[in-house]
C-alpha positions in Angstrom: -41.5 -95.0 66.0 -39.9 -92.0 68.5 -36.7 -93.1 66.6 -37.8 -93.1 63.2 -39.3 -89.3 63.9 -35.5 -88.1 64.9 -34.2 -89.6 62.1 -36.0 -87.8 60.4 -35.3 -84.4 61.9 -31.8 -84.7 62.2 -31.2 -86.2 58.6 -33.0 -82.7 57.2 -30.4 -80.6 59.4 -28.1 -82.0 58.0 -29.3 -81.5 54.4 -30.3 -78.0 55.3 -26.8 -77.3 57.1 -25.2 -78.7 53.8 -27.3 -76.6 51.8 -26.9 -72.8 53.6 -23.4 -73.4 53.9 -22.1 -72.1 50.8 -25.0 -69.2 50.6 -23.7 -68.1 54.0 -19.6 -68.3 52.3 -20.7 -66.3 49.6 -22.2 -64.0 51.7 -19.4 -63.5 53.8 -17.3 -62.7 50.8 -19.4 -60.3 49.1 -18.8 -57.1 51.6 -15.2 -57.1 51.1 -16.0 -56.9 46.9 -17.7 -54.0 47.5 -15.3 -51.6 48.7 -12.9 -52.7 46.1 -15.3 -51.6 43.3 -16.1 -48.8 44.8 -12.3 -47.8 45.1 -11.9 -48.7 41.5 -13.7 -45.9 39.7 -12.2 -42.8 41.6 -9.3 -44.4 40.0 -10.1 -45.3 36.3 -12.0 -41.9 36.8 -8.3 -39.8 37.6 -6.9 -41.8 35.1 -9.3 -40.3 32.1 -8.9 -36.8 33.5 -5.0 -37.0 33.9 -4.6 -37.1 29.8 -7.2 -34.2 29.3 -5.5 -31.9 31.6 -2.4 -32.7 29.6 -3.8 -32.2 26.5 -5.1 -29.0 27.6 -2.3 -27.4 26.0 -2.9 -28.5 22.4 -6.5 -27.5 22.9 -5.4 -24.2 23.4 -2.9 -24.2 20.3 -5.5 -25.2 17.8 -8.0 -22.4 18.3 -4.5 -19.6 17.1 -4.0 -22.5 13.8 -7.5 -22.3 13.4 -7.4 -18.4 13.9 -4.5 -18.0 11.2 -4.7 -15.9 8.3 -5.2 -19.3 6.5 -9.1 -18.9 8.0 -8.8 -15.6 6.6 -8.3 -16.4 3.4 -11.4 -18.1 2.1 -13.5 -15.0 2.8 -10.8 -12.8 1.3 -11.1 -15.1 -1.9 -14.8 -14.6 -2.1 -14.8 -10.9 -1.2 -13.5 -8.6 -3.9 -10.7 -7.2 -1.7 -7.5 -7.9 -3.6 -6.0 -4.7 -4.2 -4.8 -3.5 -7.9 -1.6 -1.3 -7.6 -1.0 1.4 -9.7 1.5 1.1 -12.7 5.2 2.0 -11.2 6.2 4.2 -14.0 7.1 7.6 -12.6 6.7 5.7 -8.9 10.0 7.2 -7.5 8.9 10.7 -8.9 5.9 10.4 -6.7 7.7 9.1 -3.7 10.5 12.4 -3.9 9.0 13.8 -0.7 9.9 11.0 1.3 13.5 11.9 0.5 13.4 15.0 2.3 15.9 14.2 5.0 18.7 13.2 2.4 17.3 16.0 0.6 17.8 18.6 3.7 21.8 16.8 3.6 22.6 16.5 0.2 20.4 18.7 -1.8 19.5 22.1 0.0 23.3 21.6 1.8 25.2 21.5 -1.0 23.0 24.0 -3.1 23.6 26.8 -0.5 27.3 26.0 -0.4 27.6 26.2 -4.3 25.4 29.8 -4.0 28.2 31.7 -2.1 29.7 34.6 -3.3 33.6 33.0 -4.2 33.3 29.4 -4.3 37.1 29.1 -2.6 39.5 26.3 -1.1 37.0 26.1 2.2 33.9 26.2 0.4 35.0 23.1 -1.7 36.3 21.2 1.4 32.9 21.7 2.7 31.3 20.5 0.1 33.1 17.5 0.3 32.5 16.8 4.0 28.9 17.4 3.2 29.2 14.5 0.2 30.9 12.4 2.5 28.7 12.6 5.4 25.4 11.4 3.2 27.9 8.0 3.1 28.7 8.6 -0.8 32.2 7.5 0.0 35.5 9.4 0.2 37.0 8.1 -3.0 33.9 8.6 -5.1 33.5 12.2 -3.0 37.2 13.1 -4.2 36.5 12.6 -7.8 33.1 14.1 -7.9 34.1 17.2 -6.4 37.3 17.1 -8.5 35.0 16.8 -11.9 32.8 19.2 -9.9 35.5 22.2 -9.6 37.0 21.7 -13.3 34.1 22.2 -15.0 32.8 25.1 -13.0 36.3 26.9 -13.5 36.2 26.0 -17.1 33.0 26.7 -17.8 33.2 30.0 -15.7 29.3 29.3 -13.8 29.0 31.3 -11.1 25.2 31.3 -10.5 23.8 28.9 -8.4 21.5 27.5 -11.0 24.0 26.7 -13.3 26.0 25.2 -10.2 22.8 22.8 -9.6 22.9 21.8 -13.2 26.5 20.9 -13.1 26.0 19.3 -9.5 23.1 17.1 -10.8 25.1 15.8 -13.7 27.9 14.7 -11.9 25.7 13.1 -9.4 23.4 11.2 -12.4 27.6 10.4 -14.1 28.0 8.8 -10.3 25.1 6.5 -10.6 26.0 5.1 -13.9 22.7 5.5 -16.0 24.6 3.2 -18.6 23.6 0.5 -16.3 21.0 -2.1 -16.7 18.4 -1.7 -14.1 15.7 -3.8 -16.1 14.0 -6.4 -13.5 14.5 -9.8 -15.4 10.7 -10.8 -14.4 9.5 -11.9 -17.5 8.3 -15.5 -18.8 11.2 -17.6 -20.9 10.5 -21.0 -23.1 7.4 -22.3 -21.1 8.9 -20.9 -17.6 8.7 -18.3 -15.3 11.2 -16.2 -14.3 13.0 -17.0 -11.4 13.8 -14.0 -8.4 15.9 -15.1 -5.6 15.7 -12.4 -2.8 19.1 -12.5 -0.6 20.3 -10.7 2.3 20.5 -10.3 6.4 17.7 -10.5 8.6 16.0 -7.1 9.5 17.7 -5.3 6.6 13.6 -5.7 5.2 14.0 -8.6 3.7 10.5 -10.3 3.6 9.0 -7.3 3.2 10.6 -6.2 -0.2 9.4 -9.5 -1.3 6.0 -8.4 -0.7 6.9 -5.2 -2.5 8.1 -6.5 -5.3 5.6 -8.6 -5.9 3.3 -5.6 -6.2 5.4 -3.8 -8.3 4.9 -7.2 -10.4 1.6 -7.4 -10.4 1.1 -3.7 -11.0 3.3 -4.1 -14.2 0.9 -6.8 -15.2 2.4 -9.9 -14.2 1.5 -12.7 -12.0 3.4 -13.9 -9.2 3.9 -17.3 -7.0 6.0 -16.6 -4.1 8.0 -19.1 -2.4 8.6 -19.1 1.8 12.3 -20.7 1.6 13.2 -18.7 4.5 12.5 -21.6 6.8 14.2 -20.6 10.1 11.4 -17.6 11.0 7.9 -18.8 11.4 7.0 -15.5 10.8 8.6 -15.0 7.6 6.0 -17.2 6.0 2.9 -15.7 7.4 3.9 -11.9 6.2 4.7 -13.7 2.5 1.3 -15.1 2.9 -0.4 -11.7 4.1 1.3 -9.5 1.1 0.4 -12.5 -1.4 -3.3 -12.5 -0.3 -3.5 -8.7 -1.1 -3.0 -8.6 -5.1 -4.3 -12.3 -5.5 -1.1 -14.0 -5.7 0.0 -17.8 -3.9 2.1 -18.9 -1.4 3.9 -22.0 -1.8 5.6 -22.8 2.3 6.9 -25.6 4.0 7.2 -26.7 7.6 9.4 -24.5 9.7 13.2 -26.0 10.0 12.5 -27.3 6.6 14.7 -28.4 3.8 14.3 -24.3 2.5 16.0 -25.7 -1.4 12.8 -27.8 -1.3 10.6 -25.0 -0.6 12.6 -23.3 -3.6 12.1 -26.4 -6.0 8.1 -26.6 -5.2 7.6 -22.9 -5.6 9.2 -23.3 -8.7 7.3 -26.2 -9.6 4.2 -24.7 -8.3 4.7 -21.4 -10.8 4.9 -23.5 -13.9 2.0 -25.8 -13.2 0.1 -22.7 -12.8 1.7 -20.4 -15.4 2.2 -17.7 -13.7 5.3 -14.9 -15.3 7.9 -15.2 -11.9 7.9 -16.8 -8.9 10.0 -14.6 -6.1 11.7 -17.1 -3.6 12.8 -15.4 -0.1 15.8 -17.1 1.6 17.2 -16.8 4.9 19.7 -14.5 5.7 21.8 -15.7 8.2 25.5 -14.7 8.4 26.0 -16.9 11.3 29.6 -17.9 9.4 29.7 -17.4 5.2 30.4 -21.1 4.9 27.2 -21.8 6.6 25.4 -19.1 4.4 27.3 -20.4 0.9 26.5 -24.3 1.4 22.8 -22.9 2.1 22.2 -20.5 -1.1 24.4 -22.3 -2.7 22.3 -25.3 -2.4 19.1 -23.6 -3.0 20.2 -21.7 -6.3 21.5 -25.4 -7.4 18.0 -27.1 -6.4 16.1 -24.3 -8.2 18.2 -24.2 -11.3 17.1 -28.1 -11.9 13.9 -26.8 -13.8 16.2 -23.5 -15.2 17.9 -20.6 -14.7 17.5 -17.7 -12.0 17.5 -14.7 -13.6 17.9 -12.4 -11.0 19.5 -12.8 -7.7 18.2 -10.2 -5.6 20.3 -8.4 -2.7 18.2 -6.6 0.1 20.4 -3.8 1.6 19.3 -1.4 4.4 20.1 2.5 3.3 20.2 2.9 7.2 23.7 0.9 7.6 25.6 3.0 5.6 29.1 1.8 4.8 28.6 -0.9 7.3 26.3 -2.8 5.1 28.5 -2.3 2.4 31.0 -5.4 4.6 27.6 -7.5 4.8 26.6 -7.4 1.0 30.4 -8.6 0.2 29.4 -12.0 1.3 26.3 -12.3 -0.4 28.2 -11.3 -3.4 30.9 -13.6 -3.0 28.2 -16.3 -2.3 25.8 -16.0 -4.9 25.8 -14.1 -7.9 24.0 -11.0 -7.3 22.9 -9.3 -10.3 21.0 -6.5 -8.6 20.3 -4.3 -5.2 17.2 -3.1 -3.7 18.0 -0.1 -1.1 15.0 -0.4 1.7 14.5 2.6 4.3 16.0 5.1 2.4 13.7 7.7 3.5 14.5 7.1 7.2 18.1 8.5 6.6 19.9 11.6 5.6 22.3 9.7 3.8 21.0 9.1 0.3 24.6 8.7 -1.1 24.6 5.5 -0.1 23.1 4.6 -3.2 26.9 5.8 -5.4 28.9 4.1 -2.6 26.6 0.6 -3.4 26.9 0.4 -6.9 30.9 1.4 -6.4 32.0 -0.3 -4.0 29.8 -3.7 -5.4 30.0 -2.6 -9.0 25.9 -4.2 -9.1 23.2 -2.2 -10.0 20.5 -0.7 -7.8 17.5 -1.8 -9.0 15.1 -1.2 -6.3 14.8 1.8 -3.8 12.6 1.6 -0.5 11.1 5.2 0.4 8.5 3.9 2.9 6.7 1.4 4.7 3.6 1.5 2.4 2.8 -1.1 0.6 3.5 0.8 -2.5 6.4 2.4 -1.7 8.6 0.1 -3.5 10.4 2.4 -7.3 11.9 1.2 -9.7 15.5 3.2 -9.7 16.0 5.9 -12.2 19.0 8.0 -11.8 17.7 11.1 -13.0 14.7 10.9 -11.1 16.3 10.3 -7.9 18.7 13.0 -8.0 16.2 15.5 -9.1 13.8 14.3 -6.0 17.2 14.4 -4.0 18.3 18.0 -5.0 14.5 19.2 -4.7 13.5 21.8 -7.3 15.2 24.2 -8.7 
């Protein structure tokens, strides 16, 4: 019976041993899981804060796209803040004091050699190193003061007003009034006219585009301007900020864009919306002229696939003198220039500048820059400017 009991006992040990063994190997394993998941989430935890500190950057970018004048723009559409410029007939008359320093040079200086007592050999020679000086060239100087001297022996004037009369007419005779100086900016056969605005970089470029389309608008057209000039980011955004002030659209592309495209949708753009003349800006790097030729070239070819462009633009600055003069030979030879717009005339004394372009280029000057208002874009007008440019009487 003793045996049966011990059986008994031992037979349950054994079932009991059998039974806690694998609780007491699971057990065993479960401290070294621990530390593993706890190891784990410091590192998926680094991982998901790795990315956002190198994203931090773009985070940072966003809020100046958001802050853009592209934000702007909505609230400028709703307000009533586009301006309305005035008409730009008699402009230039207006703007005649901001020729004063050409008008110290030229005007005042050659009046007050003319008013002398003999007008003799030295007197003449002066008055030609005065001409020469405001950069009207010494070939067109020589004749002037030539025509200058015959007419004042002929004629006998002595007086100083007569002298100023005789002076002013030469000077209109040197600017070729016979010229046409009309802006070709009006509507043809369904389409918009077509500006393409050429020249260097810094000469004022983007700016006169702004200008002009003022002096559009003010005239009472409506513009769509067109951002080819693709290699300056902020080329673009100062198109954008004169458009938004007289109401007028921006049609831009990505930066290091295909700039002919830019041309082609602006074009595009102006006679889906029926605007009177879309003004295009281009880039005006001079790099190497076959660089610069494949470039407008390629754009004035793009462009000319929904029609002509009826005025090809080039942007000179008065400030270069005769060194521009080498500059706008290559836009010429490029593309066919049809017309010249003089910026920052009145921040130099040399106002001749304006004879030596249309000489030496044999284009028109359409345009004259007296300022860096937003109005202070004139139409050219010989007499006008040579009156403001003598001063009165």
């Amino acid at each position: 019976m003793a045996s049966q009991y011990w059986f008994l006992i031992v037979f349950l040990l054994l079932l009991a041993v059998a039974f806690l063994a694998p609780l007491a190997r699971r057990a065993r394993r479960r401290p070294p899981e621990r530390p593993t998941v706890t190891e784990a989430r410091p590192t998926e935890t680094a991982v998901v804060e790795s990315p956002a500190v190198a994203e931090s950057p773009a985070v940072v970018e966003s809020p100046a796209v958001v802050d853009s004048p592209a934000v702007v723009a909505p609230s400028a559409v709703v307000e009533p803040e586009v301006e309305r410029p005035e008409p730009t007939a008699g402009r230039l008359l207006r703007l005649r004091q901001r020729l004063s320093r050409s008008q110290g040079l030229v005007g005042r200086g050659l009046l007050a050699l003319l008013a002398r007592d003999r007008l003799d050999d030295d007197t003449w020679d002066e008055v030609e190193e005065t001409l020469i000086s405001a950069d009207v060239g010494v070939e067109a100087t020589r004749e002037l003061v030539e025509r200058l001297r015959a007419k004042a022996r002929v004629l006998g004037t002595a007086s100083a007003t007569e002298l100023r009369g005789l002076l002013a007419d030469e000077l209109v005779e040197a600017l070729d009034p016979g010229l046409d100086r009309t802006l070709r900016a009006s509507p043809h056969d369904g389409t918009p006219a077509v500006l393409l605005v050429v020249g260097v970089n810094g000469s004022g470029k983007t700016t006169t585009c702004g200008k002009i389309a003022r002096v559009l608008v003010a005239d009472g057209r409506s513009v769509v301007l067109g951002a080819a000039d693709t290699f300056r980011a902020a080329a673009a955004d100062q198109l954008a900020t004169w458009a938004g002030r007289v109401g007028a659209e921006v049609v831009r592309g990505p930066e290091r864009g295909d700039p002919a495209a830019v041309a082609f949708d602006a074009v595009r753009r102006g006679i889906d919306s029926g605007v009177d003349a879309v003004v295009i800006d281009t880039a005006g790097r001079l790099q190497n002229k076959v660089g610069l030729m494949d470039e407008l070239g390629k754009v004035k070819r793009v462009v000319e696939k929904h029609g002509p462009v009826d005025e090809t633009l080039l942007v000179l600055d008065a400030t270069t003198g005769q060194n521009g003069l080498e500059q706008a030979r290559v836009f010429t030879e490029v593309v066919d220039v049809t017309g010249v717009a003089l910026t920052k005339l009145d921040g130099t004394a040399k106002g001749g500048i304006v004879i030596a372009v249309q000489r030496k280029l044999g284009i028109p000057v359409k345009l004259v820059g007296l300022g860096e208002g937003p109005d202070d874009l004139a139409p050219f007008e010989p007499k006008a400017f040579v009156d403001a440019l003598l001063g009165d009487d």
